[in-house]
MOPAC internal coordinates of N, CA, C and O (Angstrom, degrees):
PM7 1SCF
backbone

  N    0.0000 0     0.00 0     0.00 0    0    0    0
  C    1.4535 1     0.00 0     0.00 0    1    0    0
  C    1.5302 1   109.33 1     0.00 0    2    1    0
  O    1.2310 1   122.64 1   -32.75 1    3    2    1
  N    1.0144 1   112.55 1   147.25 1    3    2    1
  C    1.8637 1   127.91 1  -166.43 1    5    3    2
  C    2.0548 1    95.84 1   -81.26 1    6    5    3
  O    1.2310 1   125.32 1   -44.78 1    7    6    5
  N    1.1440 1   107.38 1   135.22 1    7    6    5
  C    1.5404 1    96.28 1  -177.89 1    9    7    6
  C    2.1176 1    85.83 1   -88.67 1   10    9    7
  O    1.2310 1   134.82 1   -22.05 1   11   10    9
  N    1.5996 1    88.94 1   157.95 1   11   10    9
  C    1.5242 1   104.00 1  -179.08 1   13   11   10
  C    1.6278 1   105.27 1   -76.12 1   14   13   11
  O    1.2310 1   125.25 1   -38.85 1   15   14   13
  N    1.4053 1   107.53 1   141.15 1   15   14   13
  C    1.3328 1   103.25 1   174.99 1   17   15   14
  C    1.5993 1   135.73 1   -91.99 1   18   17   15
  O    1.2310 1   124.90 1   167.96 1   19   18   17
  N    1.3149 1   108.19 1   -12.04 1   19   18   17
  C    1.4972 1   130.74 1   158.36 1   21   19   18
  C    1.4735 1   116.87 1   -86.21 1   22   21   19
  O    1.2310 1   131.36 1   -27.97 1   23   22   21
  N    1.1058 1    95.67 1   152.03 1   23   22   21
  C    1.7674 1   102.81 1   163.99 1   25   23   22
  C    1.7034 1   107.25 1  -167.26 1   26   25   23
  O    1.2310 1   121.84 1     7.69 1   27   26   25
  N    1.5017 1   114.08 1  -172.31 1   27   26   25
  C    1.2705 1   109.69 1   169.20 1   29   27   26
  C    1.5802 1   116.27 1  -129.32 1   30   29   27
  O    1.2310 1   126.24 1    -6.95 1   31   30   29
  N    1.5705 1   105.61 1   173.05 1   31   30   29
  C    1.8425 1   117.30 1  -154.48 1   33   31   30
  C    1.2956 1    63.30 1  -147.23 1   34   33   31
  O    1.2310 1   133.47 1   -36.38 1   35   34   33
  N    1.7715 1    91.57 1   143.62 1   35   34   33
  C    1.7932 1   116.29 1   179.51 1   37   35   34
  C    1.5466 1    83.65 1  -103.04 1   38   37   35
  O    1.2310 1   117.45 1   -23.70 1   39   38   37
  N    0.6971 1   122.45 1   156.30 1   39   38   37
  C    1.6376 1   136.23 1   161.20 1   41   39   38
  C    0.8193 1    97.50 1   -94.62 1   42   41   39
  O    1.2310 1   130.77 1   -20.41 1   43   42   41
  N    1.9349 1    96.82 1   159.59 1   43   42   41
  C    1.7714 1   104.99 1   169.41 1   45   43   42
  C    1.7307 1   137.95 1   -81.44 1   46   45   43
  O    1.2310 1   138.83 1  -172.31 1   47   46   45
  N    1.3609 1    81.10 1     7.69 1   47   46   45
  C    1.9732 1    99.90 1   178.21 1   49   47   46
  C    1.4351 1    89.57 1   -87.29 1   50   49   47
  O    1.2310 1   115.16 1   148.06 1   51   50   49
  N    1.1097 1   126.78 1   -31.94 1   51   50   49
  C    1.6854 1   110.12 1  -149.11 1   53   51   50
  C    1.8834 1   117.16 1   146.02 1   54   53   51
  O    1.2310 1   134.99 1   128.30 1   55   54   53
  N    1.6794 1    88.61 1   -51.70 1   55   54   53
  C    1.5385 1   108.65 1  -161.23 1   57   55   54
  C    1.8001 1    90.24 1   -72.83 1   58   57   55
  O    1.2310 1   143.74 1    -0.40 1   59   58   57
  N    1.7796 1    71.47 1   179.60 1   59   58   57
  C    1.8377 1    94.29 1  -169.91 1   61   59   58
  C    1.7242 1   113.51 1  -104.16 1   62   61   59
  O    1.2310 1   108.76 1   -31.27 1   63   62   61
  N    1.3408 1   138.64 1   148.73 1   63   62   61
  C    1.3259 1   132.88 1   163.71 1   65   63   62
  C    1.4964 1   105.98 1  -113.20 1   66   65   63
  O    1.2310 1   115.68 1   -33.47 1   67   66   65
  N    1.1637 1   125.80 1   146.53 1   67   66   65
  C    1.1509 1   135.92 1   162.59 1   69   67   66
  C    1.5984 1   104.89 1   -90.92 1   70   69   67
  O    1.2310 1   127.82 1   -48.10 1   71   70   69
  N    1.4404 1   102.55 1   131.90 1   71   70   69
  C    1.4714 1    88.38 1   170.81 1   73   71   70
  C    1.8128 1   109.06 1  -155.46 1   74   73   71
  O    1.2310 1   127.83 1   -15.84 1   75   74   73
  N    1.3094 1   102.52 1   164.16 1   75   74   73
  C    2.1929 1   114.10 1  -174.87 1   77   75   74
  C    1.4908 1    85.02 1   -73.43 1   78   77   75
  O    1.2310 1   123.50 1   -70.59 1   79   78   77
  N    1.6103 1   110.89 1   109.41 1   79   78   77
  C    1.8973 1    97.87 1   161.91 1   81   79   78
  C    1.5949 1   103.07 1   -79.82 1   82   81   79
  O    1.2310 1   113.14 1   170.43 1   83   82   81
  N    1.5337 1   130.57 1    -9.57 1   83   82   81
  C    1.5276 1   105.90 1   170.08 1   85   83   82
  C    2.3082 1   125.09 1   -72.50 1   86   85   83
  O    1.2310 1   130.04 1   175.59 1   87   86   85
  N    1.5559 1    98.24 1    -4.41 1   87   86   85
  C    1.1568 1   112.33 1   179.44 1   89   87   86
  C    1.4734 1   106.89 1  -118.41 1   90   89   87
  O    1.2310 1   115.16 1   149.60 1   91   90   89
  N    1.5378 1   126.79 1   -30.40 1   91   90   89
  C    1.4692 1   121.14 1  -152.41 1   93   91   90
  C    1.1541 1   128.37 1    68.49 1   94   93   91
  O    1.2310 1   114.61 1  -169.67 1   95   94   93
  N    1.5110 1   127.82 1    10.33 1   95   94   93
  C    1.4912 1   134.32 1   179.91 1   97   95   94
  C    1.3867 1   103.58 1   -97.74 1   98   97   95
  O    1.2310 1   128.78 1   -41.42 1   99   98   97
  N    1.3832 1   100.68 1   138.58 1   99   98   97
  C    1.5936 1   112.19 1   170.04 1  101   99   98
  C    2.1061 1    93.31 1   -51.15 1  102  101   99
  O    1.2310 1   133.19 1   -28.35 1  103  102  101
  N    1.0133 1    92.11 1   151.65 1  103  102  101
  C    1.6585 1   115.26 1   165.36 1  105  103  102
  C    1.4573 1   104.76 1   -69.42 1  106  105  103
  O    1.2310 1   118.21 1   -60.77 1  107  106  105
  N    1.3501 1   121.01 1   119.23 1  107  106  105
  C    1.7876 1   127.47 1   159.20 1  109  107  106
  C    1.0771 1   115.56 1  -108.87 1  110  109  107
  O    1.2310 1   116.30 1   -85.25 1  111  110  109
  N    1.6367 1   124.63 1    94.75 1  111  110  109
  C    1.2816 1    97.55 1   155.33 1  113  111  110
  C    1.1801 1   116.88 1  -103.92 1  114  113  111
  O    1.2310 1   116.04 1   -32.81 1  115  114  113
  N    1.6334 1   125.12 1   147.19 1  115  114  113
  C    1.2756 1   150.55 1   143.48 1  117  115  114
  C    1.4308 1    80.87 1    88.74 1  118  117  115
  O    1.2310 1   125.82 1  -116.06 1  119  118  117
  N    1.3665 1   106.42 1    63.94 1  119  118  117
  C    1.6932 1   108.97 1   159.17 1  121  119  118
  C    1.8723 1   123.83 1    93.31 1  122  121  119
  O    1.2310 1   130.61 1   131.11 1  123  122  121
  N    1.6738 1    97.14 1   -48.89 1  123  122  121
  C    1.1301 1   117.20 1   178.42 1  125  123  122
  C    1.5684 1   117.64 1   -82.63 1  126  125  123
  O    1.2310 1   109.38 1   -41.35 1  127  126  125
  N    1.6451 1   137.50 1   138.65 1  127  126  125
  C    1.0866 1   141.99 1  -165.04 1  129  127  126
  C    1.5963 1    88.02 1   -94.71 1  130  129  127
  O    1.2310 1   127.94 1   -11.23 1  131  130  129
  N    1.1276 1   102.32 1   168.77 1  131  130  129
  C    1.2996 1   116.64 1  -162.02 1  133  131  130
  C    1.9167 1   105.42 1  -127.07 1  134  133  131
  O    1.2310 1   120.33 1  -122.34 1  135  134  133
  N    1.1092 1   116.98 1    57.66 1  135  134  133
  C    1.3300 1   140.42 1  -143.86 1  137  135  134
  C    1.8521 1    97.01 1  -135.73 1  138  137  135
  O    1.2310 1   121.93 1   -41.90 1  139  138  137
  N    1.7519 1   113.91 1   138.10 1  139  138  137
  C    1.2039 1   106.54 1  -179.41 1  141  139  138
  C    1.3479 1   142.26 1    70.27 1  142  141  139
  O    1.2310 1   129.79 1  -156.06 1  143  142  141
  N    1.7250 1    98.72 1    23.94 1  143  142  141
  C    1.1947 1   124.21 1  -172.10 1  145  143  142
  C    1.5175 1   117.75 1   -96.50 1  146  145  143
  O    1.2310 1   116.19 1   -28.93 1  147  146  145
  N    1.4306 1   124.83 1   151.07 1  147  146  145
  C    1.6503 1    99.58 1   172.94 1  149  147  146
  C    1.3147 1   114.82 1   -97.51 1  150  149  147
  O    1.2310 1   129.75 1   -10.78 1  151  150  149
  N    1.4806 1    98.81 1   169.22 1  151  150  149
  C    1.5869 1   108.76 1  -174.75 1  153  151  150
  C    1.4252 1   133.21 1   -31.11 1  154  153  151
  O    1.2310 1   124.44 1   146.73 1  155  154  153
  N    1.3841 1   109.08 1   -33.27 1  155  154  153
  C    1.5829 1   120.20 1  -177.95 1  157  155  154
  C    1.7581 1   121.54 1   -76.24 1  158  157  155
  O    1.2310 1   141.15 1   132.40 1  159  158  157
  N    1.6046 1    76.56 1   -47.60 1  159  158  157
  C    2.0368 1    99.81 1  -176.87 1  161  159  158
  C    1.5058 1    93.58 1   -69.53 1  162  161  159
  O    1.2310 1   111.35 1   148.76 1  163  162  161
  N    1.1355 1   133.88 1   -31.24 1  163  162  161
  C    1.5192 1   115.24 1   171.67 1  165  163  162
  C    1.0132 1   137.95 1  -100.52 1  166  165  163
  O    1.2310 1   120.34 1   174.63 1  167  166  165
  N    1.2725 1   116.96 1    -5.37 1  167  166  165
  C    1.4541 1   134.77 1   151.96 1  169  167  166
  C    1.2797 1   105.48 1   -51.07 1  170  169  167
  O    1.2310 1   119.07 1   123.86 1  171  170  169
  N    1.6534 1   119.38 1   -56.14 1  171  170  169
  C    1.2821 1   111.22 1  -173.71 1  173  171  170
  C    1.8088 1   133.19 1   -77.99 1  174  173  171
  O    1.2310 1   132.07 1  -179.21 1  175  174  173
  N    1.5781 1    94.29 1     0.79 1  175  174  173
  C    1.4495 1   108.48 1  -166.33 1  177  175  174
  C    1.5402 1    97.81 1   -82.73 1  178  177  175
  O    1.2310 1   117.44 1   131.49 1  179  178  177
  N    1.4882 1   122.47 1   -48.51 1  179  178  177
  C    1.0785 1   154.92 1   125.21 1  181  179  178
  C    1.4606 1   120.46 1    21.68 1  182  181  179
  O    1.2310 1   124.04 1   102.46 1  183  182  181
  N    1.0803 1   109.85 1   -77.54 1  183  182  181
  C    1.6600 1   138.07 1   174.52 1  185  183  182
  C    2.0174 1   109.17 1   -63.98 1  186  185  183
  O    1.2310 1   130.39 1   128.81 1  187  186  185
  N    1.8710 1    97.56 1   -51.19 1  187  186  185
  C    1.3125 1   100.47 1   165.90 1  189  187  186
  C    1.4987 1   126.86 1   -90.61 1  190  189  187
  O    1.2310 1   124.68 1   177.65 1  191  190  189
  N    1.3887 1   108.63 1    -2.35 1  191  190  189
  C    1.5053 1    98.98 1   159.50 1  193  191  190
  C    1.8417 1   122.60 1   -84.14 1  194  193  191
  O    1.2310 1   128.08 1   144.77 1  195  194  193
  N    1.4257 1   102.04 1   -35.23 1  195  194  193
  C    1.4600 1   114.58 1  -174.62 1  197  195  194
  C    2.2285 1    94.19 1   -72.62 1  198  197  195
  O    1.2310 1   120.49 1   168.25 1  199  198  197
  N    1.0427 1   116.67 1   -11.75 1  199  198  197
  C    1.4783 1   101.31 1  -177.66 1  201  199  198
  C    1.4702 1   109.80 1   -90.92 1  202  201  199
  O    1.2310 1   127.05 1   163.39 1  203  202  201
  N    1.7901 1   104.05 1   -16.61 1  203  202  201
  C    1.6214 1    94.51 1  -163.94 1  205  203  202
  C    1.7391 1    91.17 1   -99.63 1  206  205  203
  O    1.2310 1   115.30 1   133.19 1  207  206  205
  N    1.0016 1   126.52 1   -46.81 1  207  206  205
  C    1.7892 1   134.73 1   147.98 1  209  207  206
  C    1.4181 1    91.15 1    -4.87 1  210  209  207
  O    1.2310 1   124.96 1    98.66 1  211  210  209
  N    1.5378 1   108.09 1   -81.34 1  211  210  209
  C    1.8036 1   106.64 1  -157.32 1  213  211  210
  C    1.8900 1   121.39 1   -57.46 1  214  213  211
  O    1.2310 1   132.13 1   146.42 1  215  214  213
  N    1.6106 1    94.17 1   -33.58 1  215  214  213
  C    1.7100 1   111.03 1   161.91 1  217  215  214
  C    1.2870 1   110.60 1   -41.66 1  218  217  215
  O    1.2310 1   113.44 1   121.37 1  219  218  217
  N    1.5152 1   130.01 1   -58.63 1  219  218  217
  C    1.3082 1   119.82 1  -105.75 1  221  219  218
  C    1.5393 1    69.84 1  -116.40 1  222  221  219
  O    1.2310 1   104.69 1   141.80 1  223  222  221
  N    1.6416 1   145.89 1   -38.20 1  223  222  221
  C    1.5563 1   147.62 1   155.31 1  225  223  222
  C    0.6239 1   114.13 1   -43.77 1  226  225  223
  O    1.2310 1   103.69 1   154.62 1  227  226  225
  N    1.5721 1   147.63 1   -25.38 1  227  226  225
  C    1.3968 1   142.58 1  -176.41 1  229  227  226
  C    1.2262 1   103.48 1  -114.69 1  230  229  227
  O    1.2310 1   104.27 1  -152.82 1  231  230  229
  N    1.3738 1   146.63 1    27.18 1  231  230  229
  C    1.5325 1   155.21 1  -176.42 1  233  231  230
  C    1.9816 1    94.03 1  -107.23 1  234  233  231
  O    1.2310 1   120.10 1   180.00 1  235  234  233

C-alpha cells in the first residue's frame, strides 16, 4: 500500500496545517500555505488531497 502524502499538524493556537509528510512543508496551493485552518476544512483538504495524490501514482 502507497503511504498517504498529506496529513495534519495541530498548531499551537488551536488551528490546523495541512502538510507533504514526504517533505514536511505545509501544502501551498496557488501560492498560499495552507496553515490556520480549522479542524473540519482540513480534515477534508486532506482526504481530497491524499485521493488525487493516490490517482495521479497509479495513472
Amino acid at each position: 500500500m502507497l503511504e498517504q502524502r498529506y496529513d495534519l499538524r495541530r498548531d499551537p493556537d488551536g488551528t490546523w496545517t495541512v502538510f507533504d509528510v514526504f517533505t514536511g512543508q505545509p501544502f501551498r496551493p496557488d501560492g498560499m500555505t495552507a496553515v490556520g485552518l480549522n479542524r473540519e476544512y482540513a480534515d477534508d483538504l486532506v482526504d481530497l488531497l491524499n485521493a488525487e495524490d493516490l490517482k495521479s501514482r497509479l495513472s
